[in-house]
mmCIF file of the N, C-alpha and C atoms, coordinates in Angstrom:
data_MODEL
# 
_entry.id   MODEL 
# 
loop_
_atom_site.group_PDB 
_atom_site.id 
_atom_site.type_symbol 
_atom_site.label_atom_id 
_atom_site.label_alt_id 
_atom_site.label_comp_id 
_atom_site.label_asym_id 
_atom_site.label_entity_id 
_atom_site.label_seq_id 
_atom_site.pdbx_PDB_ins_code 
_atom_site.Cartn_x 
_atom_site.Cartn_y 
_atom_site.Cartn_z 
_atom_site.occupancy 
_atom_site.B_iso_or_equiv 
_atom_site.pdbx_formal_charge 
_atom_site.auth_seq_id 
_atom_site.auth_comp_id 
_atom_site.auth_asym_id 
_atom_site.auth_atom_id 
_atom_site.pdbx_PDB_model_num 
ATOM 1   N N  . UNK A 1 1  ? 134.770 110.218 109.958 1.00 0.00 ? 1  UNK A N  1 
ATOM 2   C CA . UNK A 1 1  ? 133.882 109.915 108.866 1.00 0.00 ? 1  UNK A CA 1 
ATOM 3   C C  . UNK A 1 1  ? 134.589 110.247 107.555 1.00 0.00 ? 1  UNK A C  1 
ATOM 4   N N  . UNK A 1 2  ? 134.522 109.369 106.576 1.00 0.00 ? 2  UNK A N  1 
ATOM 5   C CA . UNK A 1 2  ? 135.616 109.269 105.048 1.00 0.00 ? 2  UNK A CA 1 
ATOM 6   C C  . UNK A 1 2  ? 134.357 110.874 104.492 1.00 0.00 ? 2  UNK A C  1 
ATOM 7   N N  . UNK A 1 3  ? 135.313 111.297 103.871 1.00 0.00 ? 3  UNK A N  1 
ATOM 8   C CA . UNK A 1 3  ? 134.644 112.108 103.071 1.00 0.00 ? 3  UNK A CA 1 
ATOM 9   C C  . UNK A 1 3  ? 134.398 111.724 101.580 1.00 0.00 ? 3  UNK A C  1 
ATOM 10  N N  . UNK A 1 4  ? 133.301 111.674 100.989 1.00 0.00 ? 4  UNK A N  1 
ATOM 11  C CA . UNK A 1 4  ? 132.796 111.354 99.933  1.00 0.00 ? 4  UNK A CA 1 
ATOM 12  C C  . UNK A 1 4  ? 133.181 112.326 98.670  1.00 0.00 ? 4  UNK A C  1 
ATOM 13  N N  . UNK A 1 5  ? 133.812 112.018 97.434  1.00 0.00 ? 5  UNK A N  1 
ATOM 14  C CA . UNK A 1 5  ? 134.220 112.555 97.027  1.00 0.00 ? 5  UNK A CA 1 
ATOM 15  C C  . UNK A 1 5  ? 134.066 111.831 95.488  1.00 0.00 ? 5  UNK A C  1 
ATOM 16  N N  . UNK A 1 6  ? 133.934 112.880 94.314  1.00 0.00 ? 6  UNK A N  1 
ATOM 17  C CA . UNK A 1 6  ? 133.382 112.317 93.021  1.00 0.00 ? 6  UNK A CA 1 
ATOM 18  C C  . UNK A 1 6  ? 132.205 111.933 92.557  1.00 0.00 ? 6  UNK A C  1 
ATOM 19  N N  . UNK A 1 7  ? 131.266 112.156 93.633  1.00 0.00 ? 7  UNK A N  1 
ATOM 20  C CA . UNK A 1 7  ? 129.525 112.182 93.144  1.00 0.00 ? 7  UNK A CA 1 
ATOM 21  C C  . UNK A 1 7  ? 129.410 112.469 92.293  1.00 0.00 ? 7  UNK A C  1 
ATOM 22  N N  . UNK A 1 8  ? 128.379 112.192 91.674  1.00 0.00 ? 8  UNK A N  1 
ATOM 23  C CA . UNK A 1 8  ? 128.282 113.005 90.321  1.00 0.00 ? 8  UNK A CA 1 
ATOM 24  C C  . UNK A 1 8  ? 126.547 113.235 90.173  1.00 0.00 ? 8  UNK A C  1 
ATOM 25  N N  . UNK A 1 9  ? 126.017 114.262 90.096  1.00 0.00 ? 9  UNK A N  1 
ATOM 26  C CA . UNK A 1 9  ? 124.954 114.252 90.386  1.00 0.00 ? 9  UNK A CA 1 
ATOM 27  C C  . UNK A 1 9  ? 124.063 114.078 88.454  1.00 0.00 ? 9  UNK A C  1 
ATOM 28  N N  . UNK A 1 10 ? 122.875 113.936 89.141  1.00 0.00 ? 10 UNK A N  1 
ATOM 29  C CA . UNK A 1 10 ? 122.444 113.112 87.809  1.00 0.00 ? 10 UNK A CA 1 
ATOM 30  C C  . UNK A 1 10 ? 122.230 114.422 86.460  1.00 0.00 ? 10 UNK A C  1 
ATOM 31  N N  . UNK A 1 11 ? 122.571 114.001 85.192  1.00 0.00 ? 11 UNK A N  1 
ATOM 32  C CA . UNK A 1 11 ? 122.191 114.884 84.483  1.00 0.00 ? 11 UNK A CA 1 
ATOM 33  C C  . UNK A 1 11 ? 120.765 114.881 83.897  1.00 0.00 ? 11 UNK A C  1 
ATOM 34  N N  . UNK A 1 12 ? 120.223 116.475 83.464  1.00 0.00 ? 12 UNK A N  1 
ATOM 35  C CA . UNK A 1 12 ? 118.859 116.433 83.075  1.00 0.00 ? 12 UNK A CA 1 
ATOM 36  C C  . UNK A 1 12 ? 118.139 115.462 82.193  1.00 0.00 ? 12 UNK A C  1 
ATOM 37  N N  . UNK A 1 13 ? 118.853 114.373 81.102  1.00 0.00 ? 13 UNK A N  1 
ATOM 38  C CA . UNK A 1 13 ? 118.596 113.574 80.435  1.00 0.00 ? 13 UNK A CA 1 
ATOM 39  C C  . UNK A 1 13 ? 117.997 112.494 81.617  1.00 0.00 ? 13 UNK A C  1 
ATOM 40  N N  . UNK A 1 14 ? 118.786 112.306 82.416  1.00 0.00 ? 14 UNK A N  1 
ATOM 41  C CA . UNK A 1 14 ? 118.626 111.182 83.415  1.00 0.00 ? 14 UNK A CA 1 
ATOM 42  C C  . UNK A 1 14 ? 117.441 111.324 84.199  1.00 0.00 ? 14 UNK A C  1 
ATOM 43  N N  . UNK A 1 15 ? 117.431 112.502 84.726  1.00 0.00 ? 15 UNK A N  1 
ATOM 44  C CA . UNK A 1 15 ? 116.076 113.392 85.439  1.00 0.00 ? 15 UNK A CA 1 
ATOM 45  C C  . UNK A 1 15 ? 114.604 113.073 84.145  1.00 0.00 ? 15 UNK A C  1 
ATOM 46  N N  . UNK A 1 16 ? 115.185 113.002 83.017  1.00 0.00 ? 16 UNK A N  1 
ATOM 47  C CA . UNK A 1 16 ? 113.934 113.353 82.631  1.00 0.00 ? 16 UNK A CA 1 
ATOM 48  C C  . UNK A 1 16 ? 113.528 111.927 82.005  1.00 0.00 ? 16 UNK A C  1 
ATOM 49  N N  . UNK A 1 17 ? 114.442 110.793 82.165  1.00 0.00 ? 17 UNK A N  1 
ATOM 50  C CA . UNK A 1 17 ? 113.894 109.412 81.783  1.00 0.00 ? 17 UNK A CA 1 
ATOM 51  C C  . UNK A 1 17 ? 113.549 109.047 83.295  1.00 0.00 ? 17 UNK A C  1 
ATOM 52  N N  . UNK A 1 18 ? 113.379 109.731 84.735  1.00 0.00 ? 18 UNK A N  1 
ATOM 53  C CA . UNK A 1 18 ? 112.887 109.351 85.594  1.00 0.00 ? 18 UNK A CA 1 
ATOM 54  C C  . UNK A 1 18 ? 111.848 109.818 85.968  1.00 0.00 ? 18 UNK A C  1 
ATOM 55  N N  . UNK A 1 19 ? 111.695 110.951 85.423  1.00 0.00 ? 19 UNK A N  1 
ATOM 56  C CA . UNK A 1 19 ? 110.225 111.568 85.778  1.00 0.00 ? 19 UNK A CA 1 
ATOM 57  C C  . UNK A 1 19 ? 109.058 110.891 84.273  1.00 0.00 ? 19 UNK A C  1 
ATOM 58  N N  . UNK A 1 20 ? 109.533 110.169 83.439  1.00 0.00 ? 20 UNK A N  1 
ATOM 59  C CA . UNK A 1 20 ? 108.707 109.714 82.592  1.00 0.00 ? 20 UNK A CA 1 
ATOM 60  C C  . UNK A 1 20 ? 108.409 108.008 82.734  1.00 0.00 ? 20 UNK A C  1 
ATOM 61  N N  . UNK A 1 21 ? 109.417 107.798 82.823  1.00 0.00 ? 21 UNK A N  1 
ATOM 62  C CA . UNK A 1 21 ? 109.578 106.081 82.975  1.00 0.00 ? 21 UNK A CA 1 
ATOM 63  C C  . UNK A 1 21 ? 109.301 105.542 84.756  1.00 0.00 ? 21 UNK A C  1 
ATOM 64  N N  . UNK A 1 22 ? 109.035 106.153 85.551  1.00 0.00 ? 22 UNK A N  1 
ATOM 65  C CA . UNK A 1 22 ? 109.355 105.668 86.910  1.00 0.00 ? 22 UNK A CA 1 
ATOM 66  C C  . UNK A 1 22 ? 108.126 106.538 87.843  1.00 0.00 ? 22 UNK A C  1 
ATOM 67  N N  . UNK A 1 23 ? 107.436 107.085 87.237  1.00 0.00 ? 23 UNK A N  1 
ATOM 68  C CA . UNK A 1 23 ? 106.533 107.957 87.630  1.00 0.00 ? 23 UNK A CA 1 
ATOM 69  C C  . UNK A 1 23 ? 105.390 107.298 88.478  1.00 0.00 ? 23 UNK A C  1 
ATOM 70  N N  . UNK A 1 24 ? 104.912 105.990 87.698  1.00 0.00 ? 24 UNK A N  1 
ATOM 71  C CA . UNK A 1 24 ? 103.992 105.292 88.330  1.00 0.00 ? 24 UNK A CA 1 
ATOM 72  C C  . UNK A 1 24 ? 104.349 104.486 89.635  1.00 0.00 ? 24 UNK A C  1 
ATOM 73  N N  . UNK A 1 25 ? 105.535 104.648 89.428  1.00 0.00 ? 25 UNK A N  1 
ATOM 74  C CA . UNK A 1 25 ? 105.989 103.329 90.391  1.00 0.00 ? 25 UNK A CA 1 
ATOM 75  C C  . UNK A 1 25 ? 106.387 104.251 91.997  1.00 0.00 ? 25 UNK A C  1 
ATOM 76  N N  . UNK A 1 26 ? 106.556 105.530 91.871  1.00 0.00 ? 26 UNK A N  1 
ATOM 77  C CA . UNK A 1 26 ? 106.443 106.418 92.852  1.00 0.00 ? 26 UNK A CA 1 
ATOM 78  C C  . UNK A 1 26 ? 105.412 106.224 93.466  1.00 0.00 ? 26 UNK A C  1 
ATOM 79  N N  . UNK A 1 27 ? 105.584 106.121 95.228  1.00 0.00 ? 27 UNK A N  1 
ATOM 80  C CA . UNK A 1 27 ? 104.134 105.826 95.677  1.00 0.00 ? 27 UNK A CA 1 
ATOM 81  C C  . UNK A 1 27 ? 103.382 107.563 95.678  1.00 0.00 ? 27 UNK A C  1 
ATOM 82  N N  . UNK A 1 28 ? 101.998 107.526 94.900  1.00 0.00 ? 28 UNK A N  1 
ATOM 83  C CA . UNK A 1 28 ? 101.600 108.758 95.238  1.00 0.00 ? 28 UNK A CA 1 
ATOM 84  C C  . UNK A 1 28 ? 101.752 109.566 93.574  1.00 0.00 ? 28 UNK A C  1 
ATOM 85  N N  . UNK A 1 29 ? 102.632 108.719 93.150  1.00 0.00 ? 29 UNK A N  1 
ATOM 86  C CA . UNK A 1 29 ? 102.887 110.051 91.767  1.00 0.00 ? 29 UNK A CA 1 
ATOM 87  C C  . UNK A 1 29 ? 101.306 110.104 90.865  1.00 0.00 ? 29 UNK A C  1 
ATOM 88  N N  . UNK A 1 30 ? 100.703 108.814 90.669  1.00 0.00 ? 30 UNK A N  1 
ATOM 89  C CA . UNK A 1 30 ? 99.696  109.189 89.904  1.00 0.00 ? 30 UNK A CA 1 
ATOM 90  C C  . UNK A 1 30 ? 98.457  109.952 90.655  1.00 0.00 ? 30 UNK A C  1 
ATOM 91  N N  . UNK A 1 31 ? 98.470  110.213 91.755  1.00 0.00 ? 31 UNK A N  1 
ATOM 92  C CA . UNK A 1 31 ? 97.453  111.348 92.632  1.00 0.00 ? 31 UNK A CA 1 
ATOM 93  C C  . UNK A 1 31 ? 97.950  112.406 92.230  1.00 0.00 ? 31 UNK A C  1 
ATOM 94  N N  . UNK A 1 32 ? 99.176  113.312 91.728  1.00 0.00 ? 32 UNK A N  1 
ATOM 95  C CA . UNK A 1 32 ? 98.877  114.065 91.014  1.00 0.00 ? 32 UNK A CA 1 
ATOM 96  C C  . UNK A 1 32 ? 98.683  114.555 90.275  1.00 0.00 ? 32 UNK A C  1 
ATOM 97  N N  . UNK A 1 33 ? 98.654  113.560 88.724  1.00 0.00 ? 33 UNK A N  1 
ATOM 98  C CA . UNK A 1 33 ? 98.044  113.569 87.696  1.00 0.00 ? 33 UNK A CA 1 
ATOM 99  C C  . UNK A 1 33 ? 96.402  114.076 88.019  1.00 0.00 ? 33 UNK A C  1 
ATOM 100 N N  . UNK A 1 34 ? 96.089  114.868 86.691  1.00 0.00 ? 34 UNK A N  1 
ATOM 101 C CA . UNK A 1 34 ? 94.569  115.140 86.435  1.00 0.00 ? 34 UNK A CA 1 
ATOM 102 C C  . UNK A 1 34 ? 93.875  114.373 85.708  1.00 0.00 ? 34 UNK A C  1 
ATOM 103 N N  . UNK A 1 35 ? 92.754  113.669 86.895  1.00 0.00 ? 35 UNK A N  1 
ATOM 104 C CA . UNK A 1 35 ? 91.944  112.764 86.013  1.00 0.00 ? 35 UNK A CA 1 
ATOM 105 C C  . UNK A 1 35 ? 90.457  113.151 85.902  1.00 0.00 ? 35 UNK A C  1 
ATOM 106 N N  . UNK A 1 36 ? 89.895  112.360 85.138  1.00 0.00 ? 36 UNK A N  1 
ATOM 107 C CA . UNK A 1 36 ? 88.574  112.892 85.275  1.00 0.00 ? 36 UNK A CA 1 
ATOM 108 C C  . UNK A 1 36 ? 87.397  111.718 85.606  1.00 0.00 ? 36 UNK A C  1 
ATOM 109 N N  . UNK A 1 37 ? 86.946  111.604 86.300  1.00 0.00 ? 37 UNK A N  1 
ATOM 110 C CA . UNK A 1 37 ? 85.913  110.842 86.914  1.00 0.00 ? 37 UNK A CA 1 
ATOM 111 C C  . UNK A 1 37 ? 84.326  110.117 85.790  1.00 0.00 ? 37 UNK A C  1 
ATOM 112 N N  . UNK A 1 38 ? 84.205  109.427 86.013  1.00 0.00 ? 38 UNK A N  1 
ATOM 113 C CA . UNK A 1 38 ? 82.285  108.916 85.766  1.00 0.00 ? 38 UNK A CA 1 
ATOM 114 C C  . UNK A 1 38 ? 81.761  108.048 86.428  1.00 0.00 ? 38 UNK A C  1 
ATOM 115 N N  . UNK A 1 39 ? 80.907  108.790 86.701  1.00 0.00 ? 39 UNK A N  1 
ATOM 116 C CA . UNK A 1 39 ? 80.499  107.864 87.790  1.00 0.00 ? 39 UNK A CA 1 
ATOM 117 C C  . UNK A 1 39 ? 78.918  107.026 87.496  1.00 0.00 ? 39 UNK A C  1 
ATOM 118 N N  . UNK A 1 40 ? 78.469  106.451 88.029  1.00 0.00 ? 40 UNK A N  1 
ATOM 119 C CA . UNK A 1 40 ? 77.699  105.265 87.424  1.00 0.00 ? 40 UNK A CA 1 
ATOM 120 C C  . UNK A 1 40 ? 76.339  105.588 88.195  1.00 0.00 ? 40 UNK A C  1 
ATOM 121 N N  . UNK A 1 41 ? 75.378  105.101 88.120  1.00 0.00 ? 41 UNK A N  1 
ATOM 122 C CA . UNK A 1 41 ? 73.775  105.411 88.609  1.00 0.00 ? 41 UNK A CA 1 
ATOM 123 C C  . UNK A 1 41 ? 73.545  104.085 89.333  1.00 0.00 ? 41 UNK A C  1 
ATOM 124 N N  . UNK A 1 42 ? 74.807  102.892 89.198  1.00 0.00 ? 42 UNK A N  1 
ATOM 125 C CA . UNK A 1 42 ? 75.035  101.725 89.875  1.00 0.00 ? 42 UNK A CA 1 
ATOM 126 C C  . UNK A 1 42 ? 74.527  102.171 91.259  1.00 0.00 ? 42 UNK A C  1 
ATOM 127 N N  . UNK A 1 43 ? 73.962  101.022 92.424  1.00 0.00 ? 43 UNK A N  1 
ATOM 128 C CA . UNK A 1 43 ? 74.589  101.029 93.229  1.00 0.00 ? 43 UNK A CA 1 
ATOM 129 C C  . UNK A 1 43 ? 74.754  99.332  94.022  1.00 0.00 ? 43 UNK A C  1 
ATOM 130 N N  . UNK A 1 44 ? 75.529  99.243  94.589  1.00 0.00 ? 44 UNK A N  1 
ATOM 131 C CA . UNK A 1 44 ? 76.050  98.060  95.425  1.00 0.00 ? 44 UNK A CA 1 
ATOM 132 C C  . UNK A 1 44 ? 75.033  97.273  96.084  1.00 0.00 ? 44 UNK A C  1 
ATOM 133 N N  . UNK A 1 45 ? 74.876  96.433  96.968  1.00 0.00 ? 45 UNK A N  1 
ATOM 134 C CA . UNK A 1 45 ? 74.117  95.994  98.079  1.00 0.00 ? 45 UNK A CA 1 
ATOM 135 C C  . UNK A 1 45 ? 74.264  96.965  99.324  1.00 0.00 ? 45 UNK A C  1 
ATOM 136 N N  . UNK A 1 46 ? 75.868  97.400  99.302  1.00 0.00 ? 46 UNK A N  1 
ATOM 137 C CA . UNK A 1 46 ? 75.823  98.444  100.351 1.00 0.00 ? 46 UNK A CA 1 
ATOM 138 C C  . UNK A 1 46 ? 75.242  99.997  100.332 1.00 0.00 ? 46 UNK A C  1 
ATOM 139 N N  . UNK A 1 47 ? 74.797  100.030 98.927  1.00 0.00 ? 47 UNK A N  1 
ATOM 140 C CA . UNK A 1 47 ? 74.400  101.620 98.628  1.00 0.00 ? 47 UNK A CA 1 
ATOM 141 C C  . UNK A 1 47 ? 75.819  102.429 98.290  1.00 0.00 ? 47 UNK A C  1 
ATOM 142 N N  . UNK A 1 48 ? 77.194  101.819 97.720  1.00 0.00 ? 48 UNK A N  1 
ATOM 143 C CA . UNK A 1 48 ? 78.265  102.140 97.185  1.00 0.00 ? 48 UNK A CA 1 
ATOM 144 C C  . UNK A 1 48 ? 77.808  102.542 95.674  1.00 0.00 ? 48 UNK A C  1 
ATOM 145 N N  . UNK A 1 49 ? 78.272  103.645 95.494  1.00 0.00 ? 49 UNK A N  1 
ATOM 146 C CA . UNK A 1 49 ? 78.193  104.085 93.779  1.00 0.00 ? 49 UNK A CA 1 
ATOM 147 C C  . UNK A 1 49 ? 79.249  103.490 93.410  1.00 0.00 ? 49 UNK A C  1 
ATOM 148 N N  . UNK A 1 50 ? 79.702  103.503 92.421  1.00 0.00 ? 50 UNK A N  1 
ATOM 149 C CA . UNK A 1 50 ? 81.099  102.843 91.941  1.00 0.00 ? 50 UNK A CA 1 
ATOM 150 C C  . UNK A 1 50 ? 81.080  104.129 90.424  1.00 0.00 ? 50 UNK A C  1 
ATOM 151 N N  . UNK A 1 51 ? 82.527  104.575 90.773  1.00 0.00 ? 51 UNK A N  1 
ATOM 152 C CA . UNK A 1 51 ? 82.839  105.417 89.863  1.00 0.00 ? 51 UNK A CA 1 
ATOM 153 C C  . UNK A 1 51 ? 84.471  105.232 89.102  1.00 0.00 ? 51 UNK A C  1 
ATOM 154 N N  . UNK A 1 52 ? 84.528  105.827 87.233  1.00 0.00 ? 52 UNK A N  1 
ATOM 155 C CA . UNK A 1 52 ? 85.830  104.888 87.087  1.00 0.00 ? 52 UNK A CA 1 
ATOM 156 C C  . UNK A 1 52 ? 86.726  106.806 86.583  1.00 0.00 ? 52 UNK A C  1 
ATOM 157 N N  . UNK A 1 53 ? 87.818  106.200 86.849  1.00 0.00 ? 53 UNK A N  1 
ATOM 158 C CA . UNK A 1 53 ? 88.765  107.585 86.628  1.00 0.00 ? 53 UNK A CA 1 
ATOM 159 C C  . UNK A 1 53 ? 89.566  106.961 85.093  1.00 0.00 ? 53 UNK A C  1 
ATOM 160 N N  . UNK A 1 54 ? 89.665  108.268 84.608  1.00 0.00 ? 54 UNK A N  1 
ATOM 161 C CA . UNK A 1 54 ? 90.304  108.441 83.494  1.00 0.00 ? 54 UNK A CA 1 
ATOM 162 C C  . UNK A 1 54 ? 91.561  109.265 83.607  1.00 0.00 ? 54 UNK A C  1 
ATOM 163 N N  . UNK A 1 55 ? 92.652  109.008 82.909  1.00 0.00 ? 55 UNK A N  1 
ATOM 164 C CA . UNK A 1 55 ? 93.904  110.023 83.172  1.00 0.00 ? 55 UNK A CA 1 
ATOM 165 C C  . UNK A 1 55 ? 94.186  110.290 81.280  1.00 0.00 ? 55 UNK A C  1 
ATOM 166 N N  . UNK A 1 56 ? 93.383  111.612 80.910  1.00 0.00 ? 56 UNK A N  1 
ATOM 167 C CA . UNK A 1 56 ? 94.172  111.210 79.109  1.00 0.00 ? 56 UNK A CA 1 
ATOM 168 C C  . UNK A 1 56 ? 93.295  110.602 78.258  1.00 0.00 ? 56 UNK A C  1 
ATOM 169 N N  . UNK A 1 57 ? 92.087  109.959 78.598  1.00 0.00 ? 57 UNK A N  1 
ATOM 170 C CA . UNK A 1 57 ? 91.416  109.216 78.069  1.00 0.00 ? 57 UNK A CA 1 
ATOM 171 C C  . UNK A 1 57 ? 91.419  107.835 78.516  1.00 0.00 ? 57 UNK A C  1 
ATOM 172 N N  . UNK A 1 58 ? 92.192  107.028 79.147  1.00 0.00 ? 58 UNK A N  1 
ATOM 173 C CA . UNK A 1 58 ? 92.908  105.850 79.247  1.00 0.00 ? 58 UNK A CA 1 
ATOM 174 C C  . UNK A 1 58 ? 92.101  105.544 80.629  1.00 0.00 ? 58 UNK A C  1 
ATOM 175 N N  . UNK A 1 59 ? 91.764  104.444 80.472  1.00 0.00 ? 59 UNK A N  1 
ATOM 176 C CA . UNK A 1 59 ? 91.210  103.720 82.181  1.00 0.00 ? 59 UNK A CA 1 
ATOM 177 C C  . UNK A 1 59 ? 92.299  103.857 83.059  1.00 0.00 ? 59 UNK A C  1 
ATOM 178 N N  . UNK A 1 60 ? 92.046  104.254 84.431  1.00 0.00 ? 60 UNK A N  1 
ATOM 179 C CA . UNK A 1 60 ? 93.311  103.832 85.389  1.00 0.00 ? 60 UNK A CA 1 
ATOM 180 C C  . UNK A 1 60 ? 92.624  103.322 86.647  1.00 0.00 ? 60 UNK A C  1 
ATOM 181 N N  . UNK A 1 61 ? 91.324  103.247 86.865  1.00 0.00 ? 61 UNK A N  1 
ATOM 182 C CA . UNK A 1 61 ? 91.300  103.004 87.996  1.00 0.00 ? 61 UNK A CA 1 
ATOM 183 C C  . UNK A 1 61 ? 89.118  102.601 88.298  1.00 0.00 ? 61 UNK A C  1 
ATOM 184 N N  . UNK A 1 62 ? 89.141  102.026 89.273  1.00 0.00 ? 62 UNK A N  1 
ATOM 185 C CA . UNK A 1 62 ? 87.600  102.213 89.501  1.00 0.00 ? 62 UNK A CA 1 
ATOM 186 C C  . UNK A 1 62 ? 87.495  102.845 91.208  1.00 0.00 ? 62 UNK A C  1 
ATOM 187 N N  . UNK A 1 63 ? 86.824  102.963 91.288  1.00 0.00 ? 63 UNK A N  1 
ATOM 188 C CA . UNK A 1 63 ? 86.402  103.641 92.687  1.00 0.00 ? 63 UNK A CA 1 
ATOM 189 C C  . UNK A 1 63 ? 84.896  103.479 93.710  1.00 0.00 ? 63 UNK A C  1 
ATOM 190 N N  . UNK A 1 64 ? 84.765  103.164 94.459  1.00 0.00 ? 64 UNK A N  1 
ATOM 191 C CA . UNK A 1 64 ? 83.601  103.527 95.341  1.00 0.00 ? 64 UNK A CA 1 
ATOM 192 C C  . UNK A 1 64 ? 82.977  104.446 96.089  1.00 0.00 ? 64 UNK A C  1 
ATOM 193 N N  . UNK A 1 65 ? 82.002  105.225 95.853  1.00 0.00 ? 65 UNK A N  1 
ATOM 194 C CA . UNK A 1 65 ? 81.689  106.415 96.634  1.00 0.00 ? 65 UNK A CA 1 
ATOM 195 C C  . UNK A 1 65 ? 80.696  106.233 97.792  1.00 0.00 ? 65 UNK A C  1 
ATOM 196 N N  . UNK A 1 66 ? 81.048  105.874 99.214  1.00 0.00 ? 66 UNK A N  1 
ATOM 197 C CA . UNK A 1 66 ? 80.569  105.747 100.632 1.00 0.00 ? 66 UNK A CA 1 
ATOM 198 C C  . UNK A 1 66 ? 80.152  106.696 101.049 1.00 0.00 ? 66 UNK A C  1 
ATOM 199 N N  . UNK A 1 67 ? 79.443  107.758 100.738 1.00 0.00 ? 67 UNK A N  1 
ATOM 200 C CA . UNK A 1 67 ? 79.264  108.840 100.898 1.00 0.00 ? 67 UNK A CA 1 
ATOM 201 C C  . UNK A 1 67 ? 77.882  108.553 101.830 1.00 0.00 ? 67 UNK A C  1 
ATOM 202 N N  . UNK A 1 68 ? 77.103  108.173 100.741 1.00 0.00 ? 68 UNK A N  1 
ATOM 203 C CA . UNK A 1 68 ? 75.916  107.964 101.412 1.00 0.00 ? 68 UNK A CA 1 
ATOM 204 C C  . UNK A 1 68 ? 75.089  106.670 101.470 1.00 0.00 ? 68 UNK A C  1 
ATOM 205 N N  . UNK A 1 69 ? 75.888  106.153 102.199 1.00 0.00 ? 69 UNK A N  1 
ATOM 206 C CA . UNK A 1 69 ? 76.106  104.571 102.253 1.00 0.00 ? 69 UNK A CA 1 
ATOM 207 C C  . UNK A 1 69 ? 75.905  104.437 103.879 1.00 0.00 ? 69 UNK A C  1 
ATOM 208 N N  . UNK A 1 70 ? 74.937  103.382 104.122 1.00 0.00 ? 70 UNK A N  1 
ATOM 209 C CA . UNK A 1 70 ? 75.159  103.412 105.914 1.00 0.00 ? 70 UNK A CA 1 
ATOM 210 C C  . UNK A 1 70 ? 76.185  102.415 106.134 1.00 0.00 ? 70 UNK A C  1 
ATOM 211 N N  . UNK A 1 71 ? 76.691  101.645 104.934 1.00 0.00 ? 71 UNK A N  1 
ATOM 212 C CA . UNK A 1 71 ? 78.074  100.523 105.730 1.00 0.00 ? 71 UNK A CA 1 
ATOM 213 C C  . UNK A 1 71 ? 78.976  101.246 105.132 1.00 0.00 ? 71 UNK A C  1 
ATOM 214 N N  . UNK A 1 72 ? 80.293  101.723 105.814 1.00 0.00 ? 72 UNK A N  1 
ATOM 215 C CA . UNK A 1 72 ? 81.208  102.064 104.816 1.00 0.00 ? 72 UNK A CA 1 
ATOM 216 C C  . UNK A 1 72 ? 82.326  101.715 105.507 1.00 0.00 ? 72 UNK A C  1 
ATOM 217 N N  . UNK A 1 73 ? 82.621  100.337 105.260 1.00 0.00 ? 73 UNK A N  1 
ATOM 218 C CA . UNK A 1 73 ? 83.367  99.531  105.066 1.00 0.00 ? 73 UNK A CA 1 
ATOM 219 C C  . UNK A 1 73 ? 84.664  99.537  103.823 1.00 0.00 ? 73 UNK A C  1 
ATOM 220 N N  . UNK A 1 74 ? 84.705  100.041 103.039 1.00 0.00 ? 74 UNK A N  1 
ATOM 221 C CA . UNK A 1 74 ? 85.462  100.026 101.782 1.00 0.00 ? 74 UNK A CA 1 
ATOM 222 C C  . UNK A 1 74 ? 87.096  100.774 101.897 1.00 0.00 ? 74 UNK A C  1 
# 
C-alpha cells in the first residue's frame, strides 16, 4: 500500500467557511439548531395540528402534530 504523503489538513479559515456556508446542506445539521415552535388551533380532516418552526426569527419549516390524531399517517 503507497504511503500518502503531503496532506495538508484544512486550515481554521477553511473550517470556518464550512461550518457557515455548508451547514444546511449537512444531513441533520439544522436539527441542531434552536428553534422555536407555533403552533396553530388548526386542525386537519385527520385531527393533525399543524405547527411552524422558527430558527432566529426566520421561517424554516411547517410541521404536523399526530399526537392525538386516530390516523397517523404523516
Amino acid at each position: 500500500m503507497k504511503k500518502l504523503n503531503g496532506m495538508k489538513s484544512f486550515s481554521s479559515l477553511e473550517n470556518k467557511k464550512l461550518e457557515s456556508e455548508n451547514l444546511e446542506g449537512v444531513s441533520g445539521g439544522r436539527a441542531q439548531e434552536r428553534f422555536s415552535e407555533v403552533t396553530s388551533n388548526f386542525l386537519n380532516a385527520d385531527g393533525a395540528r399543524d405547527y411552524d418552526m422558527y430558527v432566529g426569527g426566520r421561517f424554516v419549516g411547517r410541521g404536523w402534530d399526530t399526537s392525538n390524531c386516530e390516523i397517523s399517517h404523516y
